[in-house]
N, CA, C and O atoms as CSV, one atom per row, in Angstrom:
chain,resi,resn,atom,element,x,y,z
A,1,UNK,N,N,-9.155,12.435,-114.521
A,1,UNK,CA,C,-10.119,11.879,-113.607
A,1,UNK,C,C,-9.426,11.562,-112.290
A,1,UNK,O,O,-8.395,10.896,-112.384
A,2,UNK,N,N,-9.770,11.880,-111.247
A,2,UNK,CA,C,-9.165,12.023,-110.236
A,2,UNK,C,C,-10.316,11.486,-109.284
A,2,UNK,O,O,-11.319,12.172,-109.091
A,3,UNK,N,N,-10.103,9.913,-108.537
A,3,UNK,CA,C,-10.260,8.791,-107.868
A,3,UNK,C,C,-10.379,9.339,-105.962
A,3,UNK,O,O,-9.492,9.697,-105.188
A,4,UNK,N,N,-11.178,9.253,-105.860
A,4,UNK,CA,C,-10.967,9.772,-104.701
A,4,UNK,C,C,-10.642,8.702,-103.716
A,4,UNK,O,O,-11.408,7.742,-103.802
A,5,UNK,N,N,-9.681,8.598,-102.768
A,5,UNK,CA,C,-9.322,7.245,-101.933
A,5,UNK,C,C,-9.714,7.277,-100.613
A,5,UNK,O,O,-9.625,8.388,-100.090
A,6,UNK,N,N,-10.219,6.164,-99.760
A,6,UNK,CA,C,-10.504,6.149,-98.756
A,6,UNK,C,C,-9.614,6.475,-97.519
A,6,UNK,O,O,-8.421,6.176,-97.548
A,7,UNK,N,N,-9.957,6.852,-96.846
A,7,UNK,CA,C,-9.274,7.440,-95.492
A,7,UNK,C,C,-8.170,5.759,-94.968
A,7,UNK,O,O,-8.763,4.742,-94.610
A,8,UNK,N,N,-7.582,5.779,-94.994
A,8,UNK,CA,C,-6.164,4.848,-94.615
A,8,UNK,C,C,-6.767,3.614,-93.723
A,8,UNK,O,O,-6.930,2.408,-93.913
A,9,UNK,N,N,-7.048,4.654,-92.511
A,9,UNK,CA,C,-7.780,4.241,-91.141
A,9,UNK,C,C,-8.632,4.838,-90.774
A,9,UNK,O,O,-8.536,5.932,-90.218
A,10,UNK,N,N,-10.147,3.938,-91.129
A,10,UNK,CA,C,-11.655,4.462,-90.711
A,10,UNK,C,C,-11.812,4.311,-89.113
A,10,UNK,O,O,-11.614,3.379,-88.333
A,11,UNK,N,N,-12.166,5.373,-89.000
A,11,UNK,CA,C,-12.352,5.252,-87.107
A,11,UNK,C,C,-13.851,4.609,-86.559
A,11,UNK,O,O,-14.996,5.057,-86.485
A,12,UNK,N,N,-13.361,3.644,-86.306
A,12,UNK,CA,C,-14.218,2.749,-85.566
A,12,UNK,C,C,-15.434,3.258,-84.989
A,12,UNK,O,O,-15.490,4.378,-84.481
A,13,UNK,N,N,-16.321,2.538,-85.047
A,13,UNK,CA,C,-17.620,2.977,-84.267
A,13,UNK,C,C,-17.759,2.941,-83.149
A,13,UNK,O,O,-17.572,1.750,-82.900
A,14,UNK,N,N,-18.004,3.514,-82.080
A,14,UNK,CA,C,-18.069,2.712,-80.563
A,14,UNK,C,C,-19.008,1.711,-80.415
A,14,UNK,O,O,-20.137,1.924,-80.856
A,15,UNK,N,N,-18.718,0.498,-79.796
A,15,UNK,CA,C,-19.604,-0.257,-79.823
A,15,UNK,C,C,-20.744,0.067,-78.528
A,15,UNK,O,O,-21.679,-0.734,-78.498
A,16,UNK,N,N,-20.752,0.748,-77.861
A,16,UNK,CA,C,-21.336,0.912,-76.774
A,16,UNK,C,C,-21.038,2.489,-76.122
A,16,UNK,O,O,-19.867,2.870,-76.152
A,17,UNK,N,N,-21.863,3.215,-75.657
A,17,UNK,CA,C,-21.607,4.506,-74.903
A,17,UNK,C,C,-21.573,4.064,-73.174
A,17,UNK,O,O,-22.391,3.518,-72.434
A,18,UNK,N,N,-20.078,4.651,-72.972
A,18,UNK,CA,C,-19.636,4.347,-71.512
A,18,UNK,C,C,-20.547,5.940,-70.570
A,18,UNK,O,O,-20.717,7.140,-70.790
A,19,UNK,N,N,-20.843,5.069,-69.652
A,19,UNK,CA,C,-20.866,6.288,-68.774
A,19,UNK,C,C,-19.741,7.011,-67.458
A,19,UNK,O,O,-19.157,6.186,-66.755
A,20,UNK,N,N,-19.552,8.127,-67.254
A,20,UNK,CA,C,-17.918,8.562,-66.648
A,20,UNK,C,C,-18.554,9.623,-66.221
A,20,UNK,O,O,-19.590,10.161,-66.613
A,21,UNK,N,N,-17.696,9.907,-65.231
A,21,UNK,CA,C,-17.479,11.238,-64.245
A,21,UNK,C,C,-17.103,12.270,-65.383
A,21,UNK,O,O,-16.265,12.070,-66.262
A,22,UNK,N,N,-17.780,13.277,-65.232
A,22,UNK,CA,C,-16.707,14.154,-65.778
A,22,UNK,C,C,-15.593,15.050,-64.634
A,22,UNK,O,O,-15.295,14.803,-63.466
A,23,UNK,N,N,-15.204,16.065,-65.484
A,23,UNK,CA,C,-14.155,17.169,-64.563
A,23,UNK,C,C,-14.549,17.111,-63.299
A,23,UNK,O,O,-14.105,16.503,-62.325
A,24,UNK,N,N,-15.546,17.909,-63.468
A,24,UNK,CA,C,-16.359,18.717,-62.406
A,24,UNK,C,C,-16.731,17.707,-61.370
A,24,UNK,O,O,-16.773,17.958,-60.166
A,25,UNK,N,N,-16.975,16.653,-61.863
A,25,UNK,CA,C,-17.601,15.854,-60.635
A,25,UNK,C,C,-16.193,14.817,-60.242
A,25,UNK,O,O,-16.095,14.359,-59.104
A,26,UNK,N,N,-15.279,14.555,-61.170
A,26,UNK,CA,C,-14.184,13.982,-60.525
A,26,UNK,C,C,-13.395,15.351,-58.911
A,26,UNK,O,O,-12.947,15.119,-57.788
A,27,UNK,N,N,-13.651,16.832,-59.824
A,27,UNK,CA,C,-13.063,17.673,-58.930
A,27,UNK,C,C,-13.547,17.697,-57.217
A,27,UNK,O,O,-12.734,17.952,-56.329
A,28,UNK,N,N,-15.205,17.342,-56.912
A,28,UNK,CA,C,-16.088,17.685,-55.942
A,28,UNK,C,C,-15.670,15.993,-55.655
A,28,UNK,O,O,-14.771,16.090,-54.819
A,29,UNK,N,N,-15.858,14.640,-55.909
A,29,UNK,CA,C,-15.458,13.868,-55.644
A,29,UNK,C,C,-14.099,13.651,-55.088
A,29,UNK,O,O,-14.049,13.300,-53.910
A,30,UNK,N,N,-13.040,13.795,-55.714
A,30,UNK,CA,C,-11.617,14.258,-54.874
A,30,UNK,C,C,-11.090,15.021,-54.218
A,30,UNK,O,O,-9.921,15.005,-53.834
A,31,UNK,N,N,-11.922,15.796,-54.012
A,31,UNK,CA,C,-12.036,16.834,-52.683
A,31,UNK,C,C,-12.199,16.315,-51.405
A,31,UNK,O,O,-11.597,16.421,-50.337
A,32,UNK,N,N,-13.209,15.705,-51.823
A,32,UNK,CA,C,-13.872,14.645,-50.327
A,32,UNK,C,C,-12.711,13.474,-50.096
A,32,UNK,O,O,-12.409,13.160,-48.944
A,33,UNK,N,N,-12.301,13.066,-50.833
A,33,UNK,CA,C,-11.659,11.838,-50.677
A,33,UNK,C,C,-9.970,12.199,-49.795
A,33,UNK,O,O,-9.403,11.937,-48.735
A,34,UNK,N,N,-9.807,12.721,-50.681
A,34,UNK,CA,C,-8.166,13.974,-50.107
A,34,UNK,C,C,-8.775,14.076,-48.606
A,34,UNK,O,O,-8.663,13.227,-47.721
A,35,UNK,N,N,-9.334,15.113,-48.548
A,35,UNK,CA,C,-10.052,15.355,-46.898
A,35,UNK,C,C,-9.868,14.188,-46.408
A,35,UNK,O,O,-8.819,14.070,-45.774
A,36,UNK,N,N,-10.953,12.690,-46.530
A,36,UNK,CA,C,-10.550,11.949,-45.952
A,36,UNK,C,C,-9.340,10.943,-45.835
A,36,UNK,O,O,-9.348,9.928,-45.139
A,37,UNK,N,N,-8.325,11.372,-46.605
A,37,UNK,CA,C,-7.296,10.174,-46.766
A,37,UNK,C,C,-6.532,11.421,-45.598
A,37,UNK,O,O,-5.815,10.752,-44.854
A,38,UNK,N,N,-6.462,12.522,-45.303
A,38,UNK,CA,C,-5.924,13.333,-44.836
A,38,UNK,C,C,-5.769,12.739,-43.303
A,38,UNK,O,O,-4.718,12.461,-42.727
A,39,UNK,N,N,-7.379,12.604,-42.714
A,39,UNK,CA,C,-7.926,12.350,-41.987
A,39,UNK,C,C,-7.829,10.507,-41.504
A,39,UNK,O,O,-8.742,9.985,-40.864
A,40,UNK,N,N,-6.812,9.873,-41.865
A,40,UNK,CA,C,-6.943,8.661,-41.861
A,40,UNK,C,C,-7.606,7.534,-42.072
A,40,UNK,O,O,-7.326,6.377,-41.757
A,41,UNK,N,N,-9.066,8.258,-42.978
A,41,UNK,CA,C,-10.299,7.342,-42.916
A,41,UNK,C,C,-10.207,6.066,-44.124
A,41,UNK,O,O,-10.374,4.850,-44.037
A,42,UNK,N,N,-9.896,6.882,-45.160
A,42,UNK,CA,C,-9.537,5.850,-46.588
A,42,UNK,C,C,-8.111,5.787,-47.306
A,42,UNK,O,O,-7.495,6.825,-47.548
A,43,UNK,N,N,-7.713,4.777,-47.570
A,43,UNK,CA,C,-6.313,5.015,-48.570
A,43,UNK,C,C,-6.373,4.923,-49.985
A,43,UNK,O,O,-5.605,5.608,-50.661
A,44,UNK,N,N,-7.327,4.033,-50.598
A,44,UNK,CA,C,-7.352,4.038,-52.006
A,44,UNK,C,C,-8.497,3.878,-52.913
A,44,UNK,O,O,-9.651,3.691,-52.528
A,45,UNK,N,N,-8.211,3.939,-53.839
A,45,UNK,CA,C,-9.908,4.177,-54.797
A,45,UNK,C,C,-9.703,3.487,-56.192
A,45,UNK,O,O,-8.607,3.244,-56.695
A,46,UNK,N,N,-10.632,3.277,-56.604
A,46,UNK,CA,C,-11.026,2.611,-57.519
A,46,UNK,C,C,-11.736,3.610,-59.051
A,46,UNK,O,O,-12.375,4.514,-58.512
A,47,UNK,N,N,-11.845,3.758,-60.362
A,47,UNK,CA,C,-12.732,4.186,-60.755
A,47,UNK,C,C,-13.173,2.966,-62.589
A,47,UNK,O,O,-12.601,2.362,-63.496
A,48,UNK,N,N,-14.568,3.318,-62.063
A,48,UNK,CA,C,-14.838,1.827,-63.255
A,48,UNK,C,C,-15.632,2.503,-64.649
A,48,UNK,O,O,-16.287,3.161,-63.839
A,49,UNK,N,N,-16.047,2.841,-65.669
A,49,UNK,CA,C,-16.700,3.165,-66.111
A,49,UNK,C,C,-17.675,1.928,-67.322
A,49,UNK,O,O,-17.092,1.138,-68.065
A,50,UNK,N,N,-18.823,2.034,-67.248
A,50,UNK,CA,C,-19.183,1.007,-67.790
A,50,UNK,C,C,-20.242,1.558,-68.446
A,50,UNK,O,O,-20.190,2.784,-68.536
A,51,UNK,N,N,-21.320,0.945,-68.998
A,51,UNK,CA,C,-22.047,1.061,-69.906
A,51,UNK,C,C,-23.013,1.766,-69.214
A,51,UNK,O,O,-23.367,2.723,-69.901
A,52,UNK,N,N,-23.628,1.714,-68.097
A,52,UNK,CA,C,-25.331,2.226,-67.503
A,52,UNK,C,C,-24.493,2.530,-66.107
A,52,UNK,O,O,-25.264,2.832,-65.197
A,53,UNK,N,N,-23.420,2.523,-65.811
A,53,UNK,CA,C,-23.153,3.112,-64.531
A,53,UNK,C,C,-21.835,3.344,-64.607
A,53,UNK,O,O,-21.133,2.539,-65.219
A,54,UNK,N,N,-21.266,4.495,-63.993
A,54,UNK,CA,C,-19.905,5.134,-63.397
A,54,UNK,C,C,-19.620,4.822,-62.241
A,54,UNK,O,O,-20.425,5.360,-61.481
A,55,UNK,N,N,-18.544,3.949,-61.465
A,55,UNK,CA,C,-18.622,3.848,-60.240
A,55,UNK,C,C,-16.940,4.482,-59.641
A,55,UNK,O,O,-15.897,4.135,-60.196
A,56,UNK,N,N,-16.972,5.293,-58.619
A,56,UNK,CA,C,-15.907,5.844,-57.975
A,56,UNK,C,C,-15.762,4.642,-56.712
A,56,UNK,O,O,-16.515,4.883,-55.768
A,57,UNK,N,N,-14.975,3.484,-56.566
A,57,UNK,CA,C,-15.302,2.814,-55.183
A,57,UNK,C,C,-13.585,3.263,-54.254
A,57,UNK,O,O,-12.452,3.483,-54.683
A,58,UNK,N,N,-14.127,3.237,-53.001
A,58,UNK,CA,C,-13.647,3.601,-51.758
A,58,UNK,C,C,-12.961,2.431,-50.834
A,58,UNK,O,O,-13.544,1.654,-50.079
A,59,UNK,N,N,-11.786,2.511,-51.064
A,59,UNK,CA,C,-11.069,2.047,-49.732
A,59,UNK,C,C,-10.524,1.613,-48.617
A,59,UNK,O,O,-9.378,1.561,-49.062
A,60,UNK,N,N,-10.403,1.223,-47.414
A,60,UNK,CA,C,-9.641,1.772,-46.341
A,60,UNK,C,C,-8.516,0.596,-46.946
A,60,UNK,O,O,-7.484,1.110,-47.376
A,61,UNK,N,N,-8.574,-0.686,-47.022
A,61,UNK,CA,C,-7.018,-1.318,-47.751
A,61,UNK,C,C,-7.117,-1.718,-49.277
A,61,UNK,O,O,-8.074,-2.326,-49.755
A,62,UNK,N,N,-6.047,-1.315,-49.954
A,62,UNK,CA,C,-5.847,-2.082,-51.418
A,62,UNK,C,C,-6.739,-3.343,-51.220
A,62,UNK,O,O,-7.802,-3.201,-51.824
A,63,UNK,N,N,-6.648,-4.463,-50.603
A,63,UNK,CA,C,-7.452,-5.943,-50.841
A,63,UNK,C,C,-8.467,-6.119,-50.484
A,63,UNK,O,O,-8.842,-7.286,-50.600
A,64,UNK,N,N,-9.559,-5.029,-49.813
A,64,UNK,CA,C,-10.575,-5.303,-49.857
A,64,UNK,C,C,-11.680,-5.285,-50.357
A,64,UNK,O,O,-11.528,-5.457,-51.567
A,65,UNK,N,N,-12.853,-5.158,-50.077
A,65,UNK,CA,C,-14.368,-4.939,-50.521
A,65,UNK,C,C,-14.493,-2.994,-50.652
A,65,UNK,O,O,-13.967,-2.148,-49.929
A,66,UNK,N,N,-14.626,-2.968,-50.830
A,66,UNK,CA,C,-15.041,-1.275,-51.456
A,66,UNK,C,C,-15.760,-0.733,-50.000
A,66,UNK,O,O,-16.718,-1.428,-49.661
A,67,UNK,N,N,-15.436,0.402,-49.098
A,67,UNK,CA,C,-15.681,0.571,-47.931
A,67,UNK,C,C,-17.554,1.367,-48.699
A,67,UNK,O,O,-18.591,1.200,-48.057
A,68,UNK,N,N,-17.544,1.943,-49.717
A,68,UNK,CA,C,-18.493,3.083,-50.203
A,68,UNK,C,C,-18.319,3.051,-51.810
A,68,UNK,O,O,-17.183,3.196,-52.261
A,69,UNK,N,N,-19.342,2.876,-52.634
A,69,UNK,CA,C,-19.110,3.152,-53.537
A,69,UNK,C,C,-20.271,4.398,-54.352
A,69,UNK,O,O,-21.475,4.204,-54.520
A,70,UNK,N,N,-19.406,5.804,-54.808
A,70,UNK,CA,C,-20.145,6.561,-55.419
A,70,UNK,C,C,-20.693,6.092,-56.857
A,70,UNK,O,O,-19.858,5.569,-57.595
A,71,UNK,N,N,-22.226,6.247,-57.410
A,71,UNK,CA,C,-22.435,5.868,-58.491
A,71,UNK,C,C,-23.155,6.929,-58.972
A,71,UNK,O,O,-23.808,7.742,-58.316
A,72,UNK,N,N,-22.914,6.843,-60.794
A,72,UNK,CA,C,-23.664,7.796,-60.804
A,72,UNK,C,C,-24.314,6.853,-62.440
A,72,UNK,O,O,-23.510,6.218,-63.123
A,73,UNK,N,N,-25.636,6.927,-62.776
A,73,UNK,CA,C,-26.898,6.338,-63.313
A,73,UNK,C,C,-27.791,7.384,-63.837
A,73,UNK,O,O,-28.857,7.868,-63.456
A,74,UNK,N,N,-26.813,7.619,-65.082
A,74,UNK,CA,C,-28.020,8.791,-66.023
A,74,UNK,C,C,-29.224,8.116,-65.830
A,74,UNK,O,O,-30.220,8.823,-65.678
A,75,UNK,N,N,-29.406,6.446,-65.792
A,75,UNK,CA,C,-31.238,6.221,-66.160
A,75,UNK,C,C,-31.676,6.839,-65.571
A,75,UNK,O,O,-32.609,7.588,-65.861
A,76,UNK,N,N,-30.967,6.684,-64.220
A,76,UNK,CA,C,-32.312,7.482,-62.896
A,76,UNK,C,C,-32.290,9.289,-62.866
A,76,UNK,O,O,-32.522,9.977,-61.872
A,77,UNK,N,N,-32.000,9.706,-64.025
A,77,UNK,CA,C,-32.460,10.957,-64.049
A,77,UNK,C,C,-33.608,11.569,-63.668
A,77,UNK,O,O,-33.475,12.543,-62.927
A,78,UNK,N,N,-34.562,11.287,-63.946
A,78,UNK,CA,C,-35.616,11.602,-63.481
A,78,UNK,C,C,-36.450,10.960,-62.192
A,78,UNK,O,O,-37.336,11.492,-61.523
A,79,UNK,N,N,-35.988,9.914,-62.098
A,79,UNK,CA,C,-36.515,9.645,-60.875
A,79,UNK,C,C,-36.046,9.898,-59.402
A,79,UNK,O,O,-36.501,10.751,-58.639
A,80,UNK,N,N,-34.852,8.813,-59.099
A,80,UNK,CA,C,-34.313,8.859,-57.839
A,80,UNK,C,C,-33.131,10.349,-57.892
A,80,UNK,O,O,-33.007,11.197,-57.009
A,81,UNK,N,N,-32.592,10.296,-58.857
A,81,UNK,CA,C,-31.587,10.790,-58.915
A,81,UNK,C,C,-30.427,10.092,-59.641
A,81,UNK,O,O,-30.597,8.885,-59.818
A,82,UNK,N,N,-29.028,10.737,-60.194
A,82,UNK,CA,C,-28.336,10.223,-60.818
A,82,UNK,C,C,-27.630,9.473,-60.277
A,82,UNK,O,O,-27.309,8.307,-60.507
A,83,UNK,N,N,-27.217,10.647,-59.028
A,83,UNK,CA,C,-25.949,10.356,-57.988
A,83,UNK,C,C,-26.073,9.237,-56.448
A,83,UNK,O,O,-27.079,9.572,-55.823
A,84,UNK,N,N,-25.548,8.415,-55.959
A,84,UNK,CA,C,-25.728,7.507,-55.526
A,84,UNK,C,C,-25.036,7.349,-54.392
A,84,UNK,O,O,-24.070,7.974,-54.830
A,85,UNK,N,N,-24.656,7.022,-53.192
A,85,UNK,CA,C,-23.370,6.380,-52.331
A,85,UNK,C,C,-24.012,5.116,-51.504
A,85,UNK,O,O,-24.880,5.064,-50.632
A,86,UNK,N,N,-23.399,4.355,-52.001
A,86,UNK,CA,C,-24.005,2.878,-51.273
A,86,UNK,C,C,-22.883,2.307,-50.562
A,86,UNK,O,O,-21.746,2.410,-51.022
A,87,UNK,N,N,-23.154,1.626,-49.318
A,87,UNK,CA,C,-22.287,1.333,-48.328
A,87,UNK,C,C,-21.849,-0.223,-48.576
A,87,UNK,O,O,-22.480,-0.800,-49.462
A,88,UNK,N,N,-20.883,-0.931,-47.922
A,88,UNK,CA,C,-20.541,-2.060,-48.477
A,88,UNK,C,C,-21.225,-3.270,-48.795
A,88,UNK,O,O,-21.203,-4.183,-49.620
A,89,UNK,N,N,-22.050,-2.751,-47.440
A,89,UNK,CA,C,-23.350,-4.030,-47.287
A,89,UNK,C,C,-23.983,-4.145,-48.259
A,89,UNK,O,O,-24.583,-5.217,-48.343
A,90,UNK,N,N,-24.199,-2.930,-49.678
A,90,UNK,CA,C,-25.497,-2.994,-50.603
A,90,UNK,C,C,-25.817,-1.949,-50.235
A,90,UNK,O,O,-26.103,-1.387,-51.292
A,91,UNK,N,N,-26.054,-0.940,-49.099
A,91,UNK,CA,C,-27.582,-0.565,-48.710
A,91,UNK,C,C,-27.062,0.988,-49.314
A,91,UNK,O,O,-25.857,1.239,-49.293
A,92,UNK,N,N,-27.843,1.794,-49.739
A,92,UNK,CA,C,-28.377,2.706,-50.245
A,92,UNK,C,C,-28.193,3.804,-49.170
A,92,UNK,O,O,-29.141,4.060,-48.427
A,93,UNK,N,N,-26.580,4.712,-49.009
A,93,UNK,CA,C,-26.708,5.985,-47.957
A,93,UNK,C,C,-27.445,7.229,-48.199
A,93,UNK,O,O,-28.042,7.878,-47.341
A,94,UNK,N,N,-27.349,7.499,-49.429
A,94,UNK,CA,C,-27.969,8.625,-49.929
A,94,UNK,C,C,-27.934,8.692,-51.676
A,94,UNK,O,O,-27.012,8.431,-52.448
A,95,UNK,N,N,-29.459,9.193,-51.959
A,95,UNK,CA,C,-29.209,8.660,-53.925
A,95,UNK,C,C,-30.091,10.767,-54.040
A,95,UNK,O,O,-30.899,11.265,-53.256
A,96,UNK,N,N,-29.632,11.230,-54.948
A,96,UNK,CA,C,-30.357,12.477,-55.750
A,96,UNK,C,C,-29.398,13.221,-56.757
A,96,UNK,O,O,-28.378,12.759,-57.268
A,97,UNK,N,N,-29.900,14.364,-56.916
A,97,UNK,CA,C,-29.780,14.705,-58.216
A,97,UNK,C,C,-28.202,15.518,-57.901
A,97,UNK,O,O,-27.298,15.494,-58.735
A,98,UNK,N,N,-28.083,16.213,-56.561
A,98,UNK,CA,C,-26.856,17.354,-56.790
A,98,UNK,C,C,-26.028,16.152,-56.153
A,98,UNK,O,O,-26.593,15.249,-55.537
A,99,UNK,N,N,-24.604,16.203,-56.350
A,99,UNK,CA,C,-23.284,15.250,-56.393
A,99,UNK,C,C,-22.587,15.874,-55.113
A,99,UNK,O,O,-22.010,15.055,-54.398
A,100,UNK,N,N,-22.554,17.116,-54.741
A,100,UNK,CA,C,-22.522,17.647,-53.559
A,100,UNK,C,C,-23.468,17.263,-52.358
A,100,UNK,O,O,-23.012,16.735,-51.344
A,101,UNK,N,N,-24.313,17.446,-52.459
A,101,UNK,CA,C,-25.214,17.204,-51.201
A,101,UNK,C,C,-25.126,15.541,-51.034
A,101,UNK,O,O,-24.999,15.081,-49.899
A,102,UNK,N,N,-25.175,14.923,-51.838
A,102,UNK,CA,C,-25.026,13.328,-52.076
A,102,UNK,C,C,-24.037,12.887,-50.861
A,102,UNK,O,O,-24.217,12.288,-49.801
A,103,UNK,N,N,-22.738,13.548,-51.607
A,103,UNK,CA,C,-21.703,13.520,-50.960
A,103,UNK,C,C,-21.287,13.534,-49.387
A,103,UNK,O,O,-20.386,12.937,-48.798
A,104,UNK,N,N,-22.606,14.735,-48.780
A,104,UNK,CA,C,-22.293,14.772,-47.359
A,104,UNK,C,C,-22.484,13.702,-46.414
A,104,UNK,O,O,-21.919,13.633,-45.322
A,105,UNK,N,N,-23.106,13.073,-46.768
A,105,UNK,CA,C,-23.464,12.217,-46.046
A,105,UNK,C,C,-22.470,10.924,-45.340
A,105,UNK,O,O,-22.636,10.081,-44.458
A,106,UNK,N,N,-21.237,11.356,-46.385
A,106,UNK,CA,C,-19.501,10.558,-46.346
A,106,UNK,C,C,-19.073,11.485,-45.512
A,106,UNK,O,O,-17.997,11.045,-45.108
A,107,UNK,N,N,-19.252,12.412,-45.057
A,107,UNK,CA,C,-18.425,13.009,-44.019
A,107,UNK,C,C,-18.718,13.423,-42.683
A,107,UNK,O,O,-18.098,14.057,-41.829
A,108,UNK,N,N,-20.480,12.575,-42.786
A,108,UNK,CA,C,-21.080,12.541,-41.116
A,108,UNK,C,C,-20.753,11.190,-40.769
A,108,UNK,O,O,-20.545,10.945,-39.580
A,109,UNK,N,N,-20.657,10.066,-41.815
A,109,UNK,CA,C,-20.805,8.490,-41.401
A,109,UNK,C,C,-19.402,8.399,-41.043
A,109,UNK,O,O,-18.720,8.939,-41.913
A,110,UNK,N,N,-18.536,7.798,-39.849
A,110,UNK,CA,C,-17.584,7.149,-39.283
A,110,UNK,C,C,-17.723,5.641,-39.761
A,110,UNK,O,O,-18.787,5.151,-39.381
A,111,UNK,N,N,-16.779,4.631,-40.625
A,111,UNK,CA,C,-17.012,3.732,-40.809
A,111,UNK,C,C,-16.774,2.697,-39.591
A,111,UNK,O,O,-15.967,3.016,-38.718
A,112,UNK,N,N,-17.553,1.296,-39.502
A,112,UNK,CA,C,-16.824,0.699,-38.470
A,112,UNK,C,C,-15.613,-0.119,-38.737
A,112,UNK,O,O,-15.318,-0.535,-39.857
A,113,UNK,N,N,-14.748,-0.384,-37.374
A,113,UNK,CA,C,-13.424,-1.223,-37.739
A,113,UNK,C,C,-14.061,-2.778,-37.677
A,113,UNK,O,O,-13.341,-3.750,-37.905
């Protein structure tokens, strides 16, 4: 009779599904960013992943407030869009569905000093 034994170490359940950038959108996201660190506009970044939102935040010194932060919000799939870039103030630069076009809108805005 031969006992069959449990696995050593049962792998945990996740307690929660994170939401994250993948490849592809880390690749089109650091594209832009490179360009602008090139360009003197930003030096460093942030990336957060959390439960109902992914956030990429933006720069110009290590100690401050986030100059831009990209988000991206499976809820709003169907509505607004996934993809997001909101400016420091709060306010809403551009929100829809492609992560590219989203994006342009970071490389017409000049931030102020």
């Amino acid at each position: 009779m031969t006992v069959q034994s449990p696995t050593p170490f049962p792998r945990p359940e996740p307690l929660f599904e994170q939401v994250s950038f993948h490849r592809q959108e880390l690749g089109v996201i650091l594209s832009l960013y490179g360009r602008m660190v090139a360009a003197g506009e930003w030096r460093d970044y942030g990336i957060s992943a959390l439960r109902d939102v992914a956030v990429f935040a933006i720069f110009r010194r290590t100690a401050e407030v986030p100059l831009y932060r990209i988000e991206k919000r499976p809820a709003l799939r169907n509505r607004q869009g996934i993809y997001a870039v909101i400016g420091s103030e709060g306010q809403v630069l551009r929100r829809g569905h492609d992560l590219a076009a989203v994006l342009r809108v970071l490389e017409k805005v000049r931030p102020v000093e």
